[in-house]
C-alpha positions in Angstrom: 0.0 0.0 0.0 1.6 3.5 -1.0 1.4 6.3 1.8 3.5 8.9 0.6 3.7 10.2 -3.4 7.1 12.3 -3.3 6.5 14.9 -6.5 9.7 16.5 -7.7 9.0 19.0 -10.5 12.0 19.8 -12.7 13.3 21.8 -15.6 16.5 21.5 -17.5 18.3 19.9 -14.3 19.2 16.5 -15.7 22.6 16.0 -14.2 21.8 16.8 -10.5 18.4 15.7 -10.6 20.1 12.0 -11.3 21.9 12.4 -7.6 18.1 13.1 -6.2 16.6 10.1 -7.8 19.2 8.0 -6.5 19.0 9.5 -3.5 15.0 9.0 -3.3 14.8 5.8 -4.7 17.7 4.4 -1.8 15.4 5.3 1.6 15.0 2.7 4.5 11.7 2.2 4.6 10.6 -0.3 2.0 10.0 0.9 -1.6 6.2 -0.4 -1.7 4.9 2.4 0.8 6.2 5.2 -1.5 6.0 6.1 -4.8 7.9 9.1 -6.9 6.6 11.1 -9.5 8.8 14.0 -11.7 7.2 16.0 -13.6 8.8 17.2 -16.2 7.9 20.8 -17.1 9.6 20.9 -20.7 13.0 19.9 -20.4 15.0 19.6 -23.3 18.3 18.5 -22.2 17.6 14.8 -22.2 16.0 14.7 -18.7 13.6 12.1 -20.2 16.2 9.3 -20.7 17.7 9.5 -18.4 14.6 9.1 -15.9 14.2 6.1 -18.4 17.1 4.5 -16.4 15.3 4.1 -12.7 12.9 2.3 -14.9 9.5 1.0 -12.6 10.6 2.7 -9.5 9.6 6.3 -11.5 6.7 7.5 -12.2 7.3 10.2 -15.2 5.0 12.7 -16.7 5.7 15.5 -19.0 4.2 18.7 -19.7 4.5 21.7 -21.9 6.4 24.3 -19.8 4.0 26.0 -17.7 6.1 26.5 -14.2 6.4 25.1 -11.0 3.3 25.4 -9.2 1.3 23.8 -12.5 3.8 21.0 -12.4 3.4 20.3 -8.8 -0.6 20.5 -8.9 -0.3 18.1 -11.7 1.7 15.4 -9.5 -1.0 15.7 -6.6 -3.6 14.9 -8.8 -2.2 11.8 -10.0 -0.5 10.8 -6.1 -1.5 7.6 -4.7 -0.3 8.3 -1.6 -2.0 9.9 1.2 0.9 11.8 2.4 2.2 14.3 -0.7 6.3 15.3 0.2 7.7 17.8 -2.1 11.4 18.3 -3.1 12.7 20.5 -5.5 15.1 18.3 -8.5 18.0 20.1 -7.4 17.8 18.6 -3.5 19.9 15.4 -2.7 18.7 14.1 0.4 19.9 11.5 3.6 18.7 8.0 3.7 15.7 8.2 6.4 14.4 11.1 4.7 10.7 9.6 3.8 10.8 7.6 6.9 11.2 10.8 8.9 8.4 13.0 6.8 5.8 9.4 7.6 6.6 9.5 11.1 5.4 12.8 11.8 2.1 12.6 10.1 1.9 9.7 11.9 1.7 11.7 15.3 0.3 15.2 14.0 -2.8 14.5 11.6 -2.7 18.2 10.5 1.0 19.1 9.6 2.7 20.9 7.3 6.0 19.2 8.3 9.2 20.6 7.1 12.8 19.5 6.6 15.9 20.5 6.5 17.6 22.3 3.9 21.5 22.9 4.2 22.7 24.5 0.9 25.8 23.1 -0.6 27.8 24.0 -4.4 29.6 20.5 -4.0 28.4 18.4 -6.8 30.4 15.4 -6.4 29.1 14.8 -2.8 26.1 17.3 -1.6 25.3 15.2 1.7 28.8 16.3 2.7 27.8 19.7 3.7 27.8 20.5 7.6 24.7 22.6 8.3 25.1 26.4 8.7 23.8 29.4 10.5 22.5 30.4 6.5 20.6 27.8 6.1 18.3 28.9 8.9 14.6 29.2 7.6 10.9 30.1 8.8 9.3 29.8 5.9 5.8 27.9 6.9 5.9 25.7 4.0 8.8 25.3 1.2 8.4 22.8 -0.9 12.0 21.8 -1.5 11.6 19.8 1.5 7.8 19.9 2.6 4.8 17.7 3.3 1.0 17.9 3.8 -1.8 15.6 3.9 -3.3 15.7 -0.1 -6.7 15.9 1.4 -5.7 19.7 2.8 -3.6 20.4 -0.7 -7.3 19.4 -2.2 -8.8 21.5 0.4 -7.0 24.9 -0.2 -7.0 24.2 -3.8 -3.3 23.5 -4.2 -1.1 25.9 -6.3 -2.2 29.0 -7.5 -1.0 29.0 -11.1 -1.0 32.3 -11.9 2.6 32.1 -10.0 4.1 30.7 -13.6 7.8 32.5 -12.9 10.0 31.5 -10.6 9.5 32.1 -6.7 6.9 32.8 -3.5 4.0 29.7 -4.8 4.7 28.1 -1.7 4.6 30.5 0.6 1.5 31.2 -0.8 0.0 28.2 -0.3 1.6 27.9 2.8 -1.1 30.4 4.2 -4.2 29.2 3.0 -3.1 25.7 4.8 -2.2 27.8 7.9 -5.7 29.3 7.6 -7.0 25.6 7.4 -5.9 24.9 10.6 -2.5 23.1 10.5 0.8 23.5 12.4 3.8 23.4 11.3 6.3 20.6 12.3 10.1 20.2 11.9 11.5 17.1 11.1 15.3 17.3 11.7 15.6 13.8 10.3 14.8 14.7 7.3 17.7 16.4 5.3 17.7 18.0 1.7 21.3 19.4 0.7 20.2 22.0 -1.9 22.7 22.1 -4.7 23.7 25.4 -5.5 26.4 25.9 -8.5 29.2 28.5 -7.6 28.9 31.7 -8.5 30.3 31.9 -11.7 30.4 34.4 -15.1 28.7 32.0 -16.9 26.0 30.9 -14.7 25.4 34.3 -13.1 22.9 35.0 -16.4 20.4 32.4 -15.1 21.1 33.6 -11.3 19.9 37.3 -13.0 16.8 35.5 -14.8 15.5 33.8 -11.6 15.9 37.0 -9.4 14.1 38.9 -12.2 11.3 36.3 -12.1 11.1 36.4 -8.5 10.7 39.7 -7.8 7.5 39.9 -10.9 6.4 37.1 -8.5 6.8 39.1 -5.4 4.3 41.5 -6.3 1.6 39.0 -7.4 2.4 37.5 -3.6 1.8 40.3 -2.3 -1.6 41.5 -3.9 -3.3 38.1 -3.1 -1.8 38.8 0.2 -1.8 42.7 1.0 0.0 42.3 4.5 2.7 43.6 6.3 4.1 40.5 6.9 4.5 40.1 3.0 6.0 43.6 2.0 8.6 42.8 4.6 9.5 38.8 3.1 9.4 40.4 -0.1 10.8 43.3 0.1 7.8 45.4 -1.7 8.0 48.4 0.1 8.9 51.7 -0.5 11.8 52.4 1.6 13.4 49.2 0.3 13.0 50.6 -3.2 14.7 54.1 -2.2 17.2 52.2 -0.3 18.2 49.9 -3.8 18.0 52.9 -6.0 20.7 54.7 -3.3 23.1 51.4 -3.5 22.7 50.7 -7.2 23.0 54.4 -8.4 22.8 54.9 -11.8 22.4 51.5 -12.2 25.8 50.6 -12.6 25.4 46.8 -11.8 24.3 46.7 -15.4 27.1 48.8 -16.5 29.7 47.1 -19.3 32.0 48.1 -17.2 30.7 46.2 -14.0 31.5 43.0 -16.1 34.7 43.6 -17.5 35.7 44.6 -13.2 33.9 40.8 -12.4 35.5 39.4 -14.9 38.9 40.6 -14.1 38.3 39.7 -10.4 37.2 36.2 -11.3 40.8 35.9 -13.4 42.9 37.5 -10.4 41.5 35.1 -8.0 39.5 38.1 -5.9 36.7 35.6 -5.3 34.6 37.5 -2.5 34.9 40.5 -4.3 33.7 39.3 -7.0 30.9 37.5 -5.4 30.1 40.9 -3.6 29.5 42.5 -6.9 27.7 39.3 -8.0 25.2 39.9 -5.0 24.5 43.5 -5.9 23.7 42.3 -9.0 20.9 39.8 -7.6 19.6 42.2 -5.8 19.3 44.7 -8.7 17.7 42.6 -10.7 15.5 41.3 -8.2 14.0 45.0 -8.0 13.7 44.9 -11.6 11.9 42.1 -11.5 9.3 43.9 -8.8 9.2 47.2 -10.8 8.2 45.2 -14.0 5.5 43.4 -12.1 4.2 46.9 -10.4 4.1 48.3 -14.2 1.6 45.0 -15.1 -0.5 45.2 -12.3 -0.8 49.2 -13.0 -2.2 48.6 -16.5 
């Protein structure tokens, strides 16, 4: 009898999603009570074969790209399992890890219990990592290492799917199962190590692209929920705005310039400056990212 469905959306993340399958589908309980599910949101870099290779102990679906909160509401719809636990297909985790999500449902009937995440850029062994003061979070529900009872995802009415960028879905949901009722539990026993690649020139593009999407993402968070407590998370305020504008004058983190500095800090071997700059950049684009969202919701 399957109890838990773990649903792992992904997206062009074929070489480290192979760690979290073989990670997922290697757990001490016995593989009969779980099942795992990836939806595929429109990969195109040959994620399909190699999920081919786990064979029967995958379940695989794919979907025209249409973003992570569509992809996850399409694996809890299709879950066997009464207990749905989400990981993100970047997250490698430890060997009790569905044993550990099971056993607190088993005590708390309305949870929302959540893991740990420890963040790591080592690709060869991402279970290596030693926890950190960083990887501190109070986030009620984040789905890279999350679960719920489906009948209360059902009962919220799972994923809002407007959120089709990158970022804040989960939180979101995360209060409308709060508003149901449920507590949220930690489960130290269960461990995701969140692969994060290192800073680097030619990844930094797709760092920009995700902080851009999250901050367009920030302001729909934040007009479904008009709170205080969300223009604080998010940053959708005011004085934060003034306060970017000051730091990034002129906008020089998009200057030509900015990247010929970066680059000749990367080649020098001035690696914290140059992931200082890199973070100003983040951040910059982050704000973008809001300001282009304020400009849609405006119209």
């Amino acid at each position: 009898m399957i109890k838990a469905s773990v649903i792992i959306p992904t997206y062009n993340r074929k070489a480290i999603l192979e760690k979290t399958l073989k990670a997922i589908t290697d757990q001490s309980v016995p593989n009969e009570i779980y099942e795992v599910i990836v939806i595929d949101d429109g990969s195109t870099d040959g994620t399909k074969e190699m999920v081919k290779k786990f064979n029967h102990r995958i379940r695989y679906i794919y979907q025209e790209n249409k973003g992570r909160a569509a992809a996850r509401n399409h694996g809890i719809r299709i879950a066997r399992g009464e207990i749905i636990i989400f990981i993100d297909s970047d997250i490698v985790v430890n060997h009790t890890f569905v044993e550990a999500h099971l056993q607190k449902h088993q005590k708390h009937e309305k949870a929302i219990v959540n893991g740990l995440v420890i963040n790591t850029s080592n690709f060869e062994d991402p279970r290596s990592e030693k926890r950190k003061l960083t990887d501190y979070s109070r986030a009620s529900f984040a789905t890279g290492n999350s679960s719920v009872r489906k009948k209360y995802l059902l009962k919220a009415g799972l994923f809002d799917e407007e959120f089709n960028q990158y970022g804040w879905e989960d939180l979101e949901l995360g209060h409308r199962l709060l508003a149901l009722g449920l507590i949220k539990i930690k489960a130290n026993d269960a461990i995701g190590y969140h692969y994060n690649p290192p800073v680097s020139l030619d990844h930094l593009p797709h760092m920009l692209k995700k902080e851009w999407e999250r901050g367009k993402m920030a302001v729909l968070f934040f007009h479904k929920n008009p709170t205080l407590r969300t223009r604080l998370t998010t940053l959708y305020a005011p004085p934060f705005f003034y306060l970017e504008r000051l730091i990034n004058l002129g906008g020089w983190p998009d200057w030509q310039m900015t990247e010929k500095i970066m680059e000749w800090l990367k080649k020098s071997g001035r690696k914290n400056l140059f992931k200082f700059l890199a973070q100003f950049k983040l951040i910059h684009a982050y704000f973008k990212g809001m300001r282009e969202g304020q400009r849609e919701f405006q119209k």
